[in-house]
N, CA and C atoms as an extended XYZ file, in Angstrom:
186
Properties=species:S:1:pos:R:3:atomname:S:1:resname:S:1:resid:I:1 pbc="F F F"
N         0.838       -1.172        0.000 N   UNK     1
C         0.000        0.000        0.000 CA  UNK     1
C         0.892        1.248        0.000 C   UNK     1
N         0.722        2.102       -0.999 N   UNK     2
C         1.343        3.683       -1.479 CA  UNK     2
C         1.545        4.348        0.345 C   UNK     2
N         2.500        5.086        0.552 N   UNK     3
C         1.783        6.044        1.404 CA  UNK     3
C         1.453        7.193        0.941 C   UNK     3
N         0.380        8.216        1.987 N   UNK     4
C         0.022        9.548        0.928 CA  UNK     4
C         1.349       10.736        1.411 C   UNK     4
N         1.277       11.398        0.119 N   UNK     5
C         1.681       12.371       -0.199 CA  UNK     5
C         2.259       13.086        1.096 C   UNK     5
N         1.497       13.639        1.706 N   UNK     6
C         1.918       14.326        2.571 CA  UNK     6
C         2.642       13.585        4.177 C   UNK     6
N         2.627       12.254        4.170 N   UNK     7
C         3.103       12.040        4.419 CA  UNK     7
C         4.790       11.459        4.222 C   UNK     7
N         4.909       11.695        2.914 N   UNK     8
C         6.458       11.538        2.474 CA  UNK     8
C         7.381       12.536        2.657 C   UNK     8
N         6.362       13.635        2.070 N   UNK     9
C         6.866       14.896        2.564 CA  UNK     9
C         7.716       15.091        4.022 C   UNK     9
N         6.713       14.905        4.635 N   UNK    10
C         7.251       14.477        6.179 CA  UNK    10
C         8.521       13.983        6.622 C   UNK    10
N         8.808       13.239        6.415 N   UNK    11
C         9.670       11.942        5.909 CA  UNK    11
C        10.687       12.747        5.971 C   UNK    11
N        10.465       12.868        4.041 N   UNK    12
C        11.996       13.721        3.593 CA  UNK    12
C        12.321       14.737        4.195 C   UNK    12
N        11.677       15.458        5.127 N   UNK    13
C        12.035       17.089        5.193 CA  UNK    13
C        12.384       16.727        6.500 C   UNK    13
N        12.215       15.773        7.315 N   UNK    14
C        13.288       15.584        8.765 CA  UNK    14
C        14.684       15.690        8.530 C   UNK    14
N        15.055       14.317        7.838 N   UNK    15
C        16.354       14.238        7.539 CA  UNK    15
C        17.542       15.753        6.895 C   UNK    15
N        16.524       16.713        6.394 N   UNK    16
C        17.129       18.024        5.926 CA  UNK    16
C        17.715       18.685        7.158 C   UNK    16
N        16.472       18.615        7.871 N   UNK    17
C        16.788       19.414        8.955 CA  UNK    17
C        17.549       19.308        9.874 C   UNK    17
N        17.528       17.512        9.942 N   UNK    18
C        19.192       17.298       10.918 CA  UNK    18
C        20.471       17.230       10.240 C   UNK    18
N        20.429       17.257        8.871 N   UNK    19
C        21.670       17.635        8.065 CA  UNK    19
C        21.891       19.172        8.198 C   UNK    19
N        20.884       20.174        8.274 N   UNK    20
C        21.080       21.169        8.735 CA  UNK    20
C        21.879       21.574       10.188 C   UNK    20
N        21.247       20.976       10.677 N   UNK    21
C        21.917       21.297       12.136 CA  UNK    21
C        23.059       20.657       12.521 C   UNK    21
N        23.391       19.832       11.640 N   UNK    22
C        24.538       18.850       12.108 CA  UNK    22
C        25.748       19.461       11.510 C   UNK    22
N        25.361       20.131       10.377 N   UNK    23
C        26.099       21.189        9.706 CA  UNK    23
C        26.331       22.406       10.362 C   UNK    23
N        25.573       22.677       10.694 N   UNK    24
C        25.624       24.540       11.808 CA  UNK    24
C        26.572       23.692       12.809 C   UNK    24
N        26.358       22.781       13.697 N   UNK    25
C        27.005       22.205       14.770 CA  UNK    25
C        28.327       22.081       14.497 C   UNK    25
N        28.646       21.674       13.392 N   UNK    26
C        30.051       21.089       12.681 CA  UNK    26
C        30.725       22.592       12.562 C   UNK    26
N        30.231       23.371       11.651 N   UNK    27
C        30.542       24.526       11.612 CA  UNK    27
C        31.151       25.809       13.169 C   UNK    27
N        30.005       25.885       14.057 N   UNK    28
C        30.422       26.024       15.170 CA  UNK    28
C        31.473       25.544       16.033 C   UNK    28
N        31.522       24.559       15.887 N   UNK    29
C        32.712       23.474       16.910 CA  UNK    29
C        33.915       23.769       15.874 C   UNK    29
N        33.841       24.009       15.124 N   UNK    30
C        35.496       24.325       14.117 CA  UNK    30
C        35.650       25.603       14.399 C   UNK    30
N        34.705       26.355       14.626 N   UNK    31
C        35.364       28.040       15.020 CA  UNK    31
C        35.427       28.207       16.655 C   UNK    31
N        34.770       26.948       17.242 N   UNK    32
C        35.501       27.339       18.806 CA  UNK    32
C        36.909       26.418       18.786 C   UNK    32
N        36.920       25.262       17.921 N   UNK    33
C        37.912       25.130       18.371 CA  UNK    33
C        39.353       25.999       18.057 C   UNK    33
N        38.981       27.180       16.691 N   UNK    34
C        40.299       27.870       16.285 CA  UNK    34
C        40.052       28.789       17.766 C   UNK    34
N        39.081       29.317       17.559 N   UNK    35
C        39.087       30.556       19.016 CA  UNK    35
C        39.647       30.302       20.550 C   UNK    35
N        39.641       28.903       20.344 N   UNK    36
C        40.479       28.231       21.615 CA  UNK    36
C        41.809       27.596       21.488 C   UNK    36
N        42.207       28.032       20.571 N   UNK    37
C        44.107       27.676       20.220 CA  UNK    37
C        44.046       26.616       19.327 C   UNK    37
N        43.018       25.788       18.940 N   UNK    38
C        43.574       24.867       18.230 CA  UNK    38
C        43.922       23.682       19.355 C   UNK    38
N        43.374       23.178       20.207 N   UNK    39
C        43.776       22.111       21.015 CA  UNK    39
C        43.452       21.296       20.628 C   UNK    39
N        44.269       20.263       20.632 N   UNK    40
C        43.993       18.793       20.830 CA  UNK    40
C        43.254       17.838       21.315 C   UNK    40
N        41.814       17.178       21.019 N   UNK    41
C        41.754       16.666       22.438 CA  UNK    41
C        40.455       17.157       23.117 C   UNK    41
N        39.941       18.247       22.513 N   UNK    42
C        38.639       19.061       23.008 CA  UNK    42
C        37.537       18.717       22.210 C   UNK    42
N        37.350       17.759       21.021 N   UNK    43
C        36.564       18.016       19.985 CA  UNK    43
C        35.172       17.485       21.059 C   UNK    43
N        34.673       16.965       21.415 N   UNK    44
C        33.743       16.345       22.114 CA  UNK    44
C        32.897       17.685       22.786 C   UNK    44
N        33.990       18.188       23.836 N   UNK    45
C        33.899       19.673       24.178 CA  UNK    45
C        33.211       20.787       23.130 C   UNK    45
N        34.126       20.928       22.291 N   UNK    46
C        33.893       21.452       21.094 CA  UNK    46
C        32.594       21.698       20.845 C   UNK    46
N        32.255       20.090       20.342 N   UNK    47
C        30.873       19.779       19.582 CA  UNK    47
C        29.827       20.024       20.309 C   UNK    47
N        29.866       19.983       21.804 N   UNK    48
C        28.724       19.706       22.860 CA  UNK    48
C        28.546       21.352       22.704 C   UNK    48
N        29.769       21.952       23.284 N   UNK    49
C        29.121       23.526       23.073 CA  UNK    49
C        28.310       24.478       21.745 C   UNK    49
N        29.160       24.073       20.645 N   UNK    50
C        28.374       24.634       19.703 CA  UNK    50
C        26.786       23.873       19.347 C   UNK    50
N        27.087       22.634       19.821 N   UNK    51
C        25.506       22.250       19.753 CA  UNK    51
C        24.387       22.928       21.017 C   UNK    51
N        25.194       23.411       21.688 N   UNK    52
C        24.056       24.047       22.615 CA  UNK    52
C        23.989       25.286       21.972 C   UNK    52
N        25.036       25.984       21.835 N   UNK    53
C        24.639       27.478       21.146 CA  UNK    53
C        23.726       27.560       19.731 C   UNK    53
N        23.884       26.391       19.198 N   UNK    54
C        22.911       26.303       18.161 CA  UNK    54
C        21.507       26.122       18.318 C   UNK    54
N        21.255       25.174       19.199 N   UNK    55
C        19.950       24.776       19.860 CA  UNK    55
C        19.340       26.627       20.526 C   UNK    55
N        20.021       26.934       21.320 N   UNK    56
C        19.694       27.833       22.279 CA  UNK    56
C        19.270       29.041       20.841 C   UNK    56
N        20.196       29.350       20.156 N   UNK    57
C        19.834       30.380       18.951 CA  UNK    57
C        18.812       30.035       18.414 C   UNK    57
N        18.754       28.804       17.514 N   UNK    58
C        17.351       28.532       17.411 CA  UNK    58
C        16.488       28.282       17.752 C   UNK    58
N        16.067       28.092       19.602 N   UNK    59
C        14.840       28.036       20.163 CA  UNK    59
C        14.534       29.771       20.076 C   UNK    59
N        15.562       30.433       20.638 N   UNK    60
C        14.960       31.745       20.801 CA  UNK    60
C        14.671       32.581       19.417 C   UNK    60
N        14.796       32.197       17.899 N   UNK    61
C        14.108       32.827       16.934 CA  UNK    61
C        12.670       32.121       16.717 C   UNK    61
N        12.286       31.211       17.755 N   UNK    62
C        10.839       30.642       17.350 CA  UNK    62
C        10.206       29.922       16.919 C   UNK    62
């Protein structure tokens, strides 16, 4: 049985959105880690923070 339409939609347009953010996240964590010397060893750090600053930016536009 087909599924409908609008539910594919659905579907496909999740996966965008966590390629989106996984991208902003990726992006973020590479400019804290230059803004923090370039250490070794922090990426975890890194990633956790810019994923909160991302989250936090985009809850507060709505």
């Amino acid at each position: 049985m087909a599924r409908p339409k609008a539910a594919t939609k659905q579907t496909n347009q999740a996966p965008a959105q966590g390629q989106d953010l996984q991208q902003q996240v990726a992006q973020k964590a590479y400019e804290l880690w230059e803004q923090n010397g370039r250490v070794e060893g922090q990426d975890l750090e890194n990633w956790l923070e810019a994923e909160h600053l991302i989250r936090q930016t985009r809850s507060s536009q709505g």
